[in-house]
C-alpha positions in Angstrom: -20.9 -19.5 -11.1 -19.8 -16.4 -9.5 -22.5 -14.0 -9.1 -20.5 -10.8 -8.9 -21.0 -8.5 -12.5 -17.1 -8.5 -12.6 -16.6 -12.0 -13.0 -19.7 -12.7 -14.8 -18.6 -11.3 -18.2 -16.0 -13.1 -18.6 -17.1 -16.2 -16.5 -15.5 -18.7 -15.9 -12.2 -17.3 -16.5 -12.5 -14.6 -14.2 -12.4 -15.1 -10.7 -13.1 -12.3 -8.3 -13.3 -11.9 -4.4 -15.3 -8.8 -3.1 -15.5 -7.9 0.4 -18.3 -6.3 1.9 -17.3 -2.9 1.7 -16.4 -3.0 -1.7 -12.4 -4.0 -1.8 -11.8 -6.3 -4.8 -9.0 -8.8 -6.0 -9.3 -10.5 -9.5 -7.6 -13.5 -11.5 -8.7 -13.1 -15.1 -7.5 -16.3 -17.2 -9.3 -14.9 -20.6 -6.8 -15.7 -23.4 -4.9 -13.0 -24.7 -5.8 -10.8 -21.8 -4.4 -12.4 -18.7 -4.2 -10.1 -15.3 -4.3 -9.8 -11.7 -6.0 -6.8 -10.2 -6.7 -6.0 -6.5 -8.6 -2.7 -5.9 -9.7 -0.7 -3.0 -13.2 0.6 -2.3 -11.8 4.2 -3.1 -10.3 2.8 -6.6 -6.4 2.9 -5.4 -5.4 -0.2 -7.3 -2.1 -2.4 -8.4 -2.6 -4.2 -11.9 -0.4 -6.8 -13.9 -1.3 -7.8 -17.1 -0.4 -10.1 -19.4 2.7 -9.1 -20.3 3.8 -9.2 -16.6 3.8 -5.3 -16.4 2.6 -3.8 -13.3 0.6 -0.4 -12.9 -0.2 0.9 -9.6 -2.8 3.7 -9.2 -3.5 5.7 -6.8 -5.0 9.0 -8.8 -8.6 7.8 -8.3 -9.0 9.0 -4.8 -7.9 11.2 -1.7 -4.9 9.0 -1.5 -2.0 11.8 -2.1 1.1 9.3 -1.2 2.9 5.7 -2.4 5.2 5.4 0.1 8.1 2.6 -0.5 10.2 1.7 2.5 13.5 -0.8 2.9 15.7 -1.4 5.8 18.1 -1.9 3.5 18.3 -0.1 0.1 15.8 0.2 -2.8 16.9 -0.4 -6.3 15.5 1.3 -9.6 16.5 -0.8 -12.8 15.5 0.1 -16.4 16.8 0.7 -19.6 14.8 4.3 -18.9 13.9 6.0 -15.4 11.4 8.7 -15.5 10.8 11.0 -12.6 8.2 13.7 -12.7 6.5 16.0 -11.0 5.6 19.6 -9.5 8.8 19.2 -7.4 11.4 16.5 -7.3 13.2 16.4 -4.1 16.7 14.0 -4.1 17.8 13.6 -0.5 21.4 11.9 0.5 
């Protein structure tokens, strides 16, 4: 089995590679609670669940930007876009 205390409680569907310094990725296969997560040693993380709805996380640490970058352009698609913050900047 996999001896790491992540994968153990819900062994054996949850699969998880740790490095040594403590960056994680994980495939959990429980029914009803199917999702990917891949974290980093200073808990920055990207999460999908079961649903196929993605959260990524970066309010855990020192990490202050997402940055998202295209040489082309970026598209935002949903029924509702929400934008928030101290200060919102829109450039053109």
């Amino acid at each position: 089995g996999d001896a790491n205390p992540k994968a153990e409680t819900n062994y054996p569907n949850n699969k998880v590679y740790q490095t040594e310094t403590g960056h994680y990725k994980e495939y959990d296969d429980t029914p009803g609670a199917e999702r990917i997560k891949e974290s980093h040693t200073y808990g920055t993380f990207y999460e999908m669940d079961k649903d196929g709805n993605m959260t990524i996380d970066a309010t855990k640490t020192e990490a202050r930007t997402i940055t998202i970058k295209a040489s082309g352009q970026i598209n935002v698609t949903a029924p509702v876009v929400n934008v928030s913050g101290d200060v919102v900047k829109l450039n053109s």
